[in-house]
C-alpha positions as CSV (number, residue, x, y, z in Angstrom):
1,X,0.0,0.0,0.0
2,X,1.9,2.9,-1.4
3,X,-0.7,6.3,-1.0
4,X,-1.1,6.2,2.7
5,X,-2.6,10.2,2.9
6,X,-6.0,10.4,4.1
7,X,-6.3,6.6,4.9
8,X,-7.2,5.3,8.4
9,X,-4.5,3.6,10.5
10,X,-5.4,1.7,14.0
11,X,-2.4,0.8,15.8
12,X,-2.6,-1.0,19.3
13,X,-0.6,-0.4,21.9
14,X,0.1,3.2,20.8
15,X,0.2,4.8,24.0
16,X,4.0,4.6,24.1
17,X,7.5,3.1,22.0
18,X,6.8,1.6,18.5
19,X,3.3,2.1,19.0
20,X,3.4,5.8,19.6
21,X,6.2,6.1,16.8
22,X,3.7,4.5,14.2
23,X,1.2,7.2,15.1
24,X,3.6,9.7,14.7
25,X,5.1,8.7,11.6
26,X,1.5,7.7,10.4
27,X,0.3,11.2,11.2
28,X,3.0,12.6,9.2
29,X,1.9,10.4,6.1
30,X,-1.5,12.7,6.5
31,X,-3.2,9.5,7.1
32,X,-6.0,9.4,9.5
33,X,-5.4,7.8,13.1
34,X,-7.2,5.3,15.8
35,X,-4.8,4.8,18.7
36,X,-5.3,2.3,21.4
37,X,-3.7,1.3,24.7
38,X,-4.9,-0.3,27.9
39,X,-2.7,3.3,29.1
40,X,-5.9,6.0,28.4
41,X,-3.9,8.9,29.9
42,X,-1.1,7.7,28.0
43,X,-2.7,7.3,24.6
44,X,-5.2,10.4,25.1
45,X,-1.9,12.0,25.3
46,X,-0.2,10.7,22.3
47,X,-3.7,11.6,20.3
48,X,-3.7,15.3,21.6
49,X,-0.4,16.2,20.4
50,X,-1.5,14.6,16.9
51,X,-4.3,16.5,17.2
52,X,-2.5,20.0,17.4
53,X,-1.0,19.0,14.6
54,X,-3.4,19.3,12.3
55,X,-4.4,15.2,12.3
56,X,-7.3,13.5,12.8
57,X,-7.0,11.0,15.8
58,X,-9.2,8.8,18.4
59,X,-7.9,7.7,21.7
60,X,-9.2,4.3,22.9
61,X,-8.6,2.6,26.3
62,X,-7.9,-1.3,25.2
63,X,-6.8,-4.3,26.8
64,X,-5.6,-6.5,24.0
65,X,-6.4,-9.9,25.7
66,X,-10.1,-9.3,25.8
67,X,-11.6,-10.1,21.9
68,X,-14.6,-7.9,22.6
69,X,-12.9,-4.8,23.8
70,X,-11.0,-5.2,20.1
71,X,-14.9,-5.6,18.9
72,X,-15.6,-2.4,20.4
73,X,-12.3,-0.7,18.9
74,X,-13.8,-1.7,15.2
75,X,-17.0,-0.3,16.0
76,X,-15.6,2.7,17.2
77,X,-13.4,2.6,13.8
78,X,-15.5,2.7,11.3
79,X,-17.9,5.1,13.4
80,X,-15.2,7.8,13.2
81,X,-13.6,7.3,9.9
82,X,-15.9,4.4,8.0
83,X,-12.5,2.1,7.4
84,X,-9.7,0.6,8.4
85,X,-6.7,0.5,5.5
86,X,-3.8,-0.2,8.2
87,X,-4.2,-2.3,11.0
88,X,-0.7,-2.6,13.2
89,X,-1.3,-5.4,15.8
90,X,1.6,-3.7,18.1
91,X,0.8,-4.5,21.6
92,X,3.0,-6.4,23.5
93,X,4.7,-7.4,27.0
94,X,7.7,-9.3,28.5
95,X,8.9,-11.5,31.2
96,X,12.3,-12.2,31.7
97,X,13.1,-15.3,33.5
98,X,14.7,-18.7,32.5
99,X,11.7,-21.4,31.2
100,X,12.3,-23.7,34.3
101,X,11.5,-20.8,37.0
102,X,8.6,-19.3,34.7
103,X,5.2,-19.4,36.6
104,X,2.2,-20.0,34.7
105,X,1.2,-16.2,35.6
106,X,3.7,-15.5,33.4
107,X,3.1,-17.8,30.3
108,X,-0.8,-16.8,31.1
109,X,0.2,-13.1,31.0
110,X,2.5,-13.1,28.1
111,X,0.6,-15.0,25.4
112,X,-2.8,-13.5,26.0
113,X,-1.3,-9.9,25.0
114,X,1.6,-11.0,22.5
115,X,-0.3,-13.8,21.1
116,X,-4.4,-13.6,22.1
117,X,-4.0,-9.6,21.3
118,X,-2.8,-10.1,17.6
119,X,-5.5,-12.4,17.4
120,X,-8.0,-10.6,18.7
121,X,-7.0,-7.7,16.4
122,X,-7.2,-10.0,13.4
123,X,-11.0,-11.4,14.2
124,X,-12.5,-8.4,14.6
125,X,-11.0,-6.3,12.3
126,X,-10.2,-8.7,9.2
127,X,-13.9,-9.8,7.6
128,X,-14.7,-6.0,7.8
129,X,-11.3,-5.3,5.7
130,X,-11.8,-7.8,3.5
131,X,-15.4,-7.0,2.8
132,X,-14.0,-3.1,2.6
133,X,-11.4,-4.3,-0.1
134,X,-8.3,-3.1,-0.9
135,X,-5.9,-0.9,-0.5
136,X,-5.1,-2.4,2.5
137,X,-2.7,-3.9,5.0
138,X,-1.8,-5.7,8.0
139,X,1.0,-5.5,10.3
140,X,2.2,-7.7,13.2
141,X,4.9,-6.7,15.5
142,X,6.7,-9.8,16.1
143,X,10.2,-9.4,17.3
144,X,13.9,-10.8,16.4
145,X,13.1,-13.4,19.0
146,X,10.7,-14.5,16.9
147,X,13.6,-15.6,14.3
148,X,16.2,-16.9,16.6
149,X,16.5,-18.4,20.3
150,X,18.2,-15.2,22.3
151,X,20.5,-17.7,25.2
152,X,20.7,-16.1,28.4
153,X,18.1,-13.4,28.2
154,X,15.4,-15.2,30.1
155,X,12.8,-14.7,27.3
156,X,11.4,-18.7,26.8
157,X,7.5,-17.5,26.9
158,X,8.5,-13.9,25.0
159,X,9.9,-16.0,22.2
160,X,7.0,-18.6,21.7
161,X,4.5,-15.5,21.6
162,X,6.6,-13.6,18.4
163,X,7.6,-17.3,17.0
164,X,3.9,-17.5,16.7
165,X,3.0,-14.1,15.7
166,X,5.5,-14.6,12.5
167,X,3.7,-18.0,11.8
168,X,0.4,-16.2,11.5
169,X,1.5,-13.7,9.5
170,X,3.4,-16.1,7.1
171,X,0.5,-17.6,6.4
172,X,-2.1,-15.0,6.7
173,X,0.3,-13.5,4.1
174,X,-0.6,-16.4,1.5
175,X,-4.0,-16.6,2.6
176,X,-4.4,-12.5,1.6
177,X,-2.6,-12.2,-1.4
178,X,-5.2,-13.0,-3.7
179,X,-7.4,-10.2,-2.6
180,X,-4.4,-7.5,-2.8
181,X,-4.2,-7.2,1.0
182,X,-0.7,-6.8,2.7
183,X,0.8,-8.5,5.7
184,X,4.0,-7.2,7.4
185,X,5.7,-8.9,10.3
186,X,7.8,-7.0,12.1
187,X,10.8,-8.3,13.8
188,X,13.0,-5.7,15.6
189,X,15.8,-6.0,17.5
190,X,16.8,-3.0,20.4
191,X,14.1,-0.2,20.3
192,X,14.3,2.6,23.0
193,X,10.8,1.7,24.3
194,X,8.8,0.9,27.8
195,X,8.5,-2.5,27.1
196,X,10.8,-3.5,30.1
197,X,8.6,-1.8,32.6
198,X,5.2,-3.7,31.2
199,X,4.8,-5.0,34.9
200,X,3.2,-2.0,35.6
201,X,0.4,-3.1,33.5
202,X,0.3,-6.9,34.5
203,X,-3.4,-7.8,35.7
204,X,-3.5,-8.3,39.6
205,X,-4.4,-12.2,39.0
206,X,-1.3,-12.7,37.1
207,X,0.8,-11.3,39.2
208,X,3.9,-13.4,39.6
209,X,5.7,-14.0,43.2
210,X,8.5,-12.1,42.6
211,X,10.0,-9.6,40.0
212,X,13.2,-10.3,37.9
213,X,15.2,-7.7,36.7
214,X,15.7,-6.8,33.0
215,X,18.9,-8.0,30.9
216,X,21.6,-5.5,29.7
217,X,20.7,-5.8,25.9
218,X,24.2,-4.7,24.7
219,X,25.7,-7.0,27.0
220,X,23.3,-9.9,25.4
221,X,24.1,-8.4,21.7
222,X,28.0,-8.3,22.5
223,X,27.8,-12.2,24.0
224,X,26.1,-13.6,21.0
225,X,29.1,-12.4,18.9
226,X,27.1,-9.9,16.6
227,X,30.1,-8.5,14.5
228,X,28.9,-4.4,14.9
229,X,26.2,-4.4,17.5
230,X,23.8,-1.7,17.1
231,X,22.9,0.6,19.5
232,X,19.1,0.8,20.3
233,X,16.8,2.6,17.6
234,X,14.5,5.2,18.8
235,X,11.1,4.8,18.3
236,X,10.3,7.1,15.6
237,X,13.0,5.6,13.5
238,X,11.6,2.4,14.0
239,X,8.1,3.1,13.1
240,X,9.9,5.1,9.4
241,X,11.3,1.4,8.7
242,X,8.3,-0.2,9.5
243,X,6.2,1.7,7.1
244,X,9.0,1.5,4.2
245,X,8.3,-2.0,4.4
246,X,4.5,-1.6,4.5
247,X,4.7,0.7,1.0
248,X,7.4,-1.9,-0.1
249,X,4.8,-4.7,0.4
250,X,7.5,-6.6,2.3
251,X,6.8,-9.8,4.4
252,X,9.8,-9.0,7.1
253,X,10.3,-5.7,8.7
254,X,13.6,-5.5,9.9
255,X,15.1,-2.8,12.0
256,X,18.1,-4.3,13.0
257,X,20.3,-5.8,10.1
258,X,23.4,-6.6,11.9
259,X,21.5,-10.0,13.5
260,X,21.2,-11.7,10.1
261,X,24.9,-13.7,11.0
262,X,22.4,-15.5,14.1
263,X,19.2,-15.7,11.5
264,X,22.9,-17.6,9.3
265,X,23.2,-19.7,12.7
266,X,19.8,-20.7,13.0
267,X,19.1,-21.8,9.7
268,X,22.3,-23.6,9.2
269,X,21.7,-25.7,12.2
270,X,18.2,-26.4,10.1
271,X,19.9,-27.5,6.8
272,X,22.5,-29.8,8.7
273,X,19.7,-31.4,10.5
274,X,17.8,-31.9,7.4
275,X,21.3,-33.3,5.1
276,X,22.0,-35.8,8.6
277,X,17.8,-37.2,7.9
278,X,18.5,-37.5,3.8
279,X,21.7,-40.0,4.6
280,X,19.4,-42.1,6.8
281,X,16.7,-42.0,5.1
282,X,17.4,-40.7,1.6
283,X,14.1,-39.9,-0.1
């Protein structure tokens, strides 16, 4: 989707980092703006200062993991603006703790925003695309530990949520292309965003016993051998690669290109498993 002036963006989780970025950078584009965030204060905020711009915006208080709040965010849509052309899934929390001390509070907590939300997003917001038609397109903010395993970082249940998330946007992706729709995953590596302090929005019955503190990133980045580690993107610079990739039509957002040699690692353990399973059992 090239022409994004005067189209209608909804973008979840908005009310800060990537999120707030996108509607930025989408307000710049002249398109028209639905931001939502279980944050009001925070995403009222984000919509005023669009709004003094000159842009037309809505502020919606959302929680992600409940489908008919998502309902209601549709409704609310196509009551202000009558479409939906760009619909960024973009909510999303994390955990960090090793898979054998994880509670189920926190696999609980983690998938029904990273996972549930996209999903959510997707079922009440795609048949009313679809009937609407193209131009349109979808994005999915995934992550780059959706693409490889990050050791040491503590983020087991993080990881299974954006493995996921690119899985349904690979194949929502074949699923749309006959009917001219896009679908972008995004997979970014260090963005300066809030995401570390998403306990402060953990639901009281998921509450886990006892907090764990957040990795040093660069650290991580440095101990995983990454030949020029970068240092972390700001948000707004984010969001300009993310939509380059959404007028590109592109499958993969990436922000971060100096991970590809661990994307190399990955998918060379892959092809050696598959070459070991043709000399058993050729054929």
């Amino acid at each position: 989707m090239q022409e994004l002036k005067d189209r209608v963006a909804v973008i979840t989780g908005a009310g800060s980092g990537i999120g707030a970025g996108l509607a930025r950078r989408c307000a710049a584009e002249g398109m028209r703006v639905v931001l939502a965030d279980v944050e009001l204060g925070a995403v009222q905020a984000v919509a005023a200062q669009l709004r003094q711009g000159g842009t037309a915006a809505e502020a919606v208080g959302v929680d992600v993991r409940d489908p008919a709040a998502l309902v209601r965010l549709a409704d609310r849509t196509w009551e202000a603006f009558g479409a939906c052309h760009l619909l960024i899934n973009n909510a999303g929390v994390v955990a960090y703790r090793p898979i054998v001390d994880l509670e189920l509070s926190d696999w609980r907590w983690i998938l029904s925003v990273n996972l549930e939300g996209v999903i959510h997003g997707l079922h009440a917001f795609l048949p009313r695309i679809r009937e609407q038609g193209p131009p349109a397109h979808i994005v999915n903010t995934a992550s780059m530990a959706g693409l490889i395993p990050l050791q040491g970082a503590g983020l087991g249940a993080y990881a299974a949520s954006k493995y996921a998330v690119v899985a349904i946007s690979e194949t929502l992706r074949l699923e749309l292309a006959p009917e001219n729709i896009g679908v972008t995953v995004v997979c970014p590596g260090g963005v300066d965003t809030r995401i570390n302090e998403a306990e402060r929005n953990r639901p009281a019955e998921l509450r886990r016993s006892a907090p764990v503190a957040a990795p040093d990133m660069q650290r991580l980045a440095e101990s995983r051998r990454l030949e020029t580690p970068e240092t972390f993107l700001d948000a707004d610079g984010a969001a300009a690669r993310i939509l380059e990739a959404v007028r590109a039509d592109e499958l993969y957002a990436i922000t971060h290109p100096s991970w590809l040699p661990l994307v190399h690692e990955r998918h060379q353990n892959l092809e050696a498993a598959f070459t070991r399973a043709a000399g058993r059992w050729p054929g």
